[in-house]
C-alpha positions as CSV (number, residue, x, y, z in Angstrom):
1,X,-48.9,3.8,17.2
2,X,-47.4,3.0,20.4
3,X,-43.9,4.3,21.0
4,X,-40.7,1.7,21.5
5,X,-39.5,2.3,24.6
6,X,-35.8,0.8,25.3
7,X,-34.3,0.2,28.3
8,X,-31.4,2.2,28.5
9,X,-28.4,1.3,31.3
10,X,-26.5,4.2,30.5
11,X,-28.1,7.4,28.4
12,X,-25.7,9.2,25.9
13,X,-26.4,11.3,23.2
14,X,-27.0,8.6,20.9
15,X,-29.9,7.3,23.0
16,X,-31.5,10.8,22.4
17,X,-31.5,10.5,18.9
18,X,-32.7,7.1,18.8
19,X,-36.2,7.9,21.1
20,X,-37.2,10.5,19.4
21,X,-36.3,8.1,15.9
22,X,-38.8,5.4,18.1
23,X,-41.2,7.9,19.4
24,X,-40.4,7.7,22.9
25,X,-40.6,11.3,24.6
26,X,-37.2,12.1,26.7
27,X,-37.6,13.1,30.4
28,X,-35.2,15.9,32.0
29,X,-35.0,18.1,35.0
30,X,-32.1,20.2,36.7
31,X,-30.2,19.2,39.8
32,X,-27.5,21.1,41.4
33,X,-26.4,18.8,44.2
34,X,-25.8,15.2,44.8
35,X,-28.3,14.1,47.0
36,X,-30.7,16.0,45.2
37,X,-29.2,14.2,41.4
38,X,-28.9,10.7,43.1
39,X,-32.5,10.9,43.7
40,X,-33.2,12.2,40.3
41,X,-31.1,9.4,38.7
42,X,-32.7,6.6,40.6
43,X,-36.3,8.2,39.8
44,X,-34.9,7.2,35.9
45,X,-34.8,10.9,34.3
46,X,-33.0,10.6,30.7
47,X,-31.4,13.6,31.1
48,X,-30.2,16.0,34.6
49,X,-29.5,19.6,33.4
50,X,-27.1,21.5,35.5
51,X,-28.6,24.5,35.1
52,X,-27.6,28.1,35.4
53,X,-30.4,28.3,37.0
54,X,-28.8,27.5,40.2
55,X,-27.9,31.1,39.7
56,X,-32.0,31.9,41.1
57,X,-33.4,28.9,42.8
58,X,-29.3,28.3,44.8
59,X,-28.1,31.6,45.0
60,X,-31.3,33.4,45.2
61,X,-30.2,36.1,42.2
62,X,-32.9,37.5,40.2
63,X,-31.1,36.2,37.0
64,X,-28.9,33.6,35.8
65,X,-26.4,36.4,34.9
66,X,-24.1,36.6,38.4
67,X,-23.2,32.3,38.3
68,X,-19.5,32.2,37.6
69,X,-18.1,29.0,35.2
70,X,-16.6,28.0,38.7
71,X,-20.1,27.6,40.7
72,X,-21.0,25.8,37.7
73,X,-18.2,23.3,37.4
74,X,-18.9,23.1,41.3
75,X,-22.8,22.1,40.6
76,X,-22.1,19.8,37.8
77,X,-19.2,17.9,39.7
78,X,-21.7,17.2,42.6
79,X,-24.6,16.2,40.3
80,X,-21.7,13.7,38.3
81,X,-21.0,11.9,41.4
82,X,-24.6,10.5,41.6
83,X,-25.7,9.8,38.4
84,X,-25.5,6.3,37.1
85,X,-27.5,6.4,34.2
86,X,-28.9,9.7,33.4
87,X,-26.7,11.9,30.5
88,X,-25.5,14.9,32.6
89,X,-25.6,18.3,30.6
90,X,-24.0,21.4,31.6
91,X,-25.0,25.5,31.2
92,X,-21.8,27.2,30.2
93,X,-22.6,30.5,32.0
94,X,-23.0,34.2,30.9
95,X,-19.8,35.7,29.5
96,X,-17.9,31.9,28.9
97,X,-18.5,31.8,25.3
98,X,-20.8,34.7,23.8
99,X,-17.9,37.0,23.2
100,X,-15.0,34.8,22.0
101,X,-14.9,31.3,20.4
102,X,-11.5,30.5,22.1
103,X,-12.8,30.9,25.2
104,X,-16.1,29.3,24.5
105,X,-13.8,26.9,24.2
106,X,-11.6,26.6,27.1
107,X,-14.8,27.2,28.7
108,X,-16.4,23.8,27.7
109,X,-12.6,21.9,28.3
110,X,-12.6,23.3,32.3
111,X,-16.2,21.9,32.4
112,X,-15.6,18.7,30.8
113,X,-12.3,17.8,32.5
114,X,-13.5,19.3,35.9
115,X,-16.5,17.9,36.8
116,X,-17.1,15.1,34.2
117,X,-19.9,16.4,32.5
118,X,-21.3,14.8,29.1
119,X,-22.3,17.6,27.5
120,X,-22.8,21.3,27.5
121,X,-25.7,24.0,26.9
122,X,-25.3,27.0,24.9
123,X,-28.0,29.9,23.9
124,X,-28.5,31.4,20.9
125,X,-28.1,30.8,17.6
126,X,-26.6,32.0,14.5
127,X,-25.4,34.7,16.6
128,X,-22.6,32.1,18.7
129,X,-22.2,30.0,15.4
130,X,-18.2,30.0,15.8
131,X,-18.3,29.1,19.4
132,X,-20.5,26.3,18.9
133,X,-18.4,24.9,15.7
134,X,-14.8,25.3,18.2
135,X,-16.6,23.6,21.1
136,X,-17.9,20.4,18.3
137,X,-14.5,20.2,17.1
138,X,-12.8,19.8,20.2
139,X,-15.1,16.6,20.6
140,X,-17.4,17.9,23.3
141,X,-21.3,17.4,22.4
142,X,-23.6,20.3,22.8
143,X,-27.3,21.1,22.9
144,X,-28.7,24.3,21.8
145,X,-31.1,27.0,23.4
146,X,-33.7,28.6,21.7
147,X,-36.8,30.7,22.3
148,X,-36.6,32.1,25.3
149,X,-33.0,32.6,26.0
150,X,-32.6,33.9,30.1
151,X,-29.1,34.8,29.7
152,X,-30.4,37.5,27.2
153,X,-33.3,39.2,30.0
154,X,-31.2,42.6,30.1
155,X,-32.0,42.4,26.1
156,X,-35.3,41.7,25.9
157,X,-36.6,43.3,28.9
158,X,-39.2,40.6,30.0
159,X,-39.7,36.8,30.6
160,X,-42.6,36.8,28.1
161,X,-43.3,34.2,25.5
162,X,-41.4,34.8,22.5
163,X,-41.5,34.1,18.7
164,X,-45.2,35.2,18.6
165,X,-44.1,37.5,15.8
166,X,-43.5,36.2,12.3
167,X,-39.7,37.5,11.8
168,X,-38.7,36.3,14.8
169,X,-40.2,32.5,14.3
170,X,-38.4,32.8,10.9
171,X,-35.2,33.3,12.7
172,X,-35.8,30.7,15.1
173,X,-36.5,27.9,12.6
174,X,-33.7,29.1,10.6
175,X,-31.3,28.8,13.6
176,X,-33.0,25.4,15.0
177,X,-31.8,24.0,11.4
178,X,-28.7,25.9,11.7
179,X,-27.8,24.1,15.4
180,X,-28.9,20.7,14.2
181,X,-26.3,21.7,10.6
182,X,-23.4,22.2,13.1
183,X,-23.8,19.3,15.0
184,X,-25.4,20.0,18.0
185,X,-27.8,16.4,19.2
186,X,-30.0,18.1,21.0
187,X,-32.3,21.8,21.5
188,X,-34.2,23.1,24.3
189,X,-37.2,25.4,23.1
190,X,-37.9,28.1,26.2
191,X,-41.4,29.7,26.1
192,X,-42.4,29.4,22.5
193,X,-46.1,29.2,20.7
194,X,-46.9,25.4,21.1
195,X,-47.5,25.3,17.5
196,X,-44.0,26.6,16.4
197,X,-42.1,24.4,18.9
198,X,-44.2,21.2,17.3
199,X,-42.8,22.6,13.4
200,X,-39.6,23.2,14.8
201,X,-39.3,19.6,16.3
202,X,-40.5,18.2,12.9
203,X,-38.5,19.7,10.7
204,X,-35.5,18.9,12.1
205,X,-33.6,15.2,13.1
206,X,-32.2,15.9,16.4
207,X,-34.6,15.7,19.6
208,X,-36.3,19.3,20.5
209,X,-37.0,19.7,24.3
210,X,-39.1,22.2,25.5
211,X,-39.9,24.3,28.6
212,X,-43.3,25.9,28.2
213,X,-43.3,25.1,24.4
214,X,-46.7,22.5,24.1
215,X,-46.4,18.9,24.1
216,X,-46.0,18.6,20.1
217,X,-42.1,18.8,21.0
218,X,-40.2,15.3,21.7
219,X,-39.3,16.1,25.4
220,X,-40.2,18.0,28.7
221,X,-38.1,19.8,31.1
222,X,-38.2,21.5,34.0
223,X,-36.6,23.1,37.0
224,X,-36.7,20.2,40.1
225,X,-37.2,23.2,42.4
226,X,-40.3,24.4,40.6
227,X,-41.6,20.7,39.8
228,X,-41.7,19.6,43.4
229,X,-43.3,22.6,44.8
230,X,-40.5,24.3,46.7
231,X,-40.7,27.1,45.3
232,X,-44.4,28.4,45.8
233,X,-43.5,32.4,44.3
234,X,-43.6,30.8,40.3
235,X,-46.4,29.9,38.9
236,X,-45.9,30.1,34.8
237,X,-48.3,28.5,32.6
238,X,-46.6,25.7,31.6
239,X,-45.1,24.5,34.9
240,X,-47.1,21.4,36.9
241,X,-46.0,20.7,40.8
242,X,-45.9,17.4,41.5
243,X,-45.8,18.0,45.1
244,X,-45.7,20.6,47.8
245,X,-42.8,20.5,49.3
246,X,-42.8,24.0,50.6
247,X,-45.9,23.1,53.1
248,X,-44.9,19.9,53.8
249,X,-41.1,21.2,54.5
250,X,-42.4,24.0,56.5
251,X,-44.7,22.0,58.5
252,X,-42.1,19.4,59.4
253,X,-39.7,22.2,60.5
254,X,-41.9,23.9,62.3
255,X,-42.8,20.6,64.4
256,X,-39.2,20.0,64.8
257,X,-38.9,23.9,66.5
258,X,-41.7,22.8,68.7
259,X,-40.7,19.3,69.8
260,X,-37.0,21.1,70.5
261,X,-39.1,23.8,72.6
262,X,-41.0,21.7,74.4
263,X,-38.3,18.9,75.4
264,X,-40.0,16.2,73.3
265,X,-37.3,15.9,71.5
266,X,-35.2,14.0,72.2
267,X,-36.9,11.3,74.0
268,X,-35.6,8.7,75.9
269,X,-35.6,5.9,72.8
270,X,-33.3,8.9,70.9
271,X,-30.2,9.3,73.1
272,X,-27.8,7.0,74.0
């Protein structure tokens, strides 16, 4: 059976629910900027994550750790000011809301009032259960993070898939259920057996989007830099380029340094 696919002028987290309800698989990748989001948004992604992994592929950090809730609430208001129709969701960064629900809280508020975000993205689960019911009652909508959780690296000491044991899948269905109990409308899955990820997303009535998690899960994300080939030092499993932009970014600078060399450029049609 076919899936319904409705066309959506403006994506919230109601529209979520109802494709994965009709079967229709929900599109997302990060942006950080606006030129970058305005392109995303008129390409017709469901969903732009401002992630913290602007931390890596922005600031060039090794982790997502360093990104401050300020560089974040910077991102996210550049990506707002493009998007038209895509639901714009928000990484609260590490240290804004592991530690203390209150300011988990206040957290969430400075992105929400900041930079017009829809939404924010929290990891973990039963661990951050208060933080996620104080952010939920203040009215702001969040989606969970399970699986691989980056903000957690210093923890578990590699970027390996995870859940391949049985006690930890128990804990990550358990907290899947326990995220869609609180409210949250949405999960990411991160680098999860294919198989768990599809039991996860069936078991539970809120859509299950997954990075590296199989295609049994009821959407796809990835990171734009990764997708479009410009960055050409990750090459995980799961991720597909769609382009090359590193070559073909490269190659077009490179002319540019050449035609400024050599005088070609400008020419006589390019000046005034």
């Amino acid at each position: 059976m076919s899936a319904i696919k409705k066309d959506y002028k403006r994506i919230t987290t109601k529209s979520l629910i109802e494709m994965k309800s009709n079967g229709e698989k929900i599109s997302m990748l990060t942006a950080y900027d606006y030129t970058m989001a305005k392109i995303v948004d008129t390409a017709g992604i469901d969903v732009i994550l401002v992630g913290d992994s602007a931390s890596n592929v922005m600031a060039g950090h090794e982790t997502t750790l360093p990104i401050t809730l300020d560089q974040m609430i910077y991102h996210a208001s550049s990506v707002v000011r493009a998007v038209e129709r895509a639901l714009v969701v928000v990484d609260l960064p590490f240290g804004s809301y592991q530690s203390d629900s209150k300011e988990a809280l206040r957290s969430s508020i400075r992105i929400m009032k900041e930079s017009g975000g829809h939404a924010v993205k929290l990891e973990g689960g039963k661990e951050i259960k208060e933080s996620i019911k104080k952010i939920l009652n203040a009215g702001i909508p969040v989606m969970g993070h399970l699986g691989l959780t980056p903000q957690s690296i210093y923890k578990f000491g590699t970027y390996t898939v995870r859940a391949k044991e049985e006690q930890e899948a128990e804990k990550l269905i358990e907290d899947a259920k326990l995220l869609e109990h609180l409210g949250c409308f949405a999960l990411v899955l991160e680098k999860i057996p294919a198989h768990l990820a599809k039991q996860v997303a069936e078991s539970i009535s809120i859509p299950v989007i997954g990075i590296g998690a199989g295609g049994g899960v009821d959407g796809q994300v990835l990171v734009i830099h990764d997708m479009l080939g410009m960055n050409n030092e990750f090459s995980p499993r799961f991720l597909r380029r769609y382009m090359n932009l590193y070559e073909g970014m490269t190659t077009a600078i490179s002319q540019y340094v050449e035609d400024v060399k050599s005088k070609d450029f400008p020419n006589e049609k390019e000046q005034y």
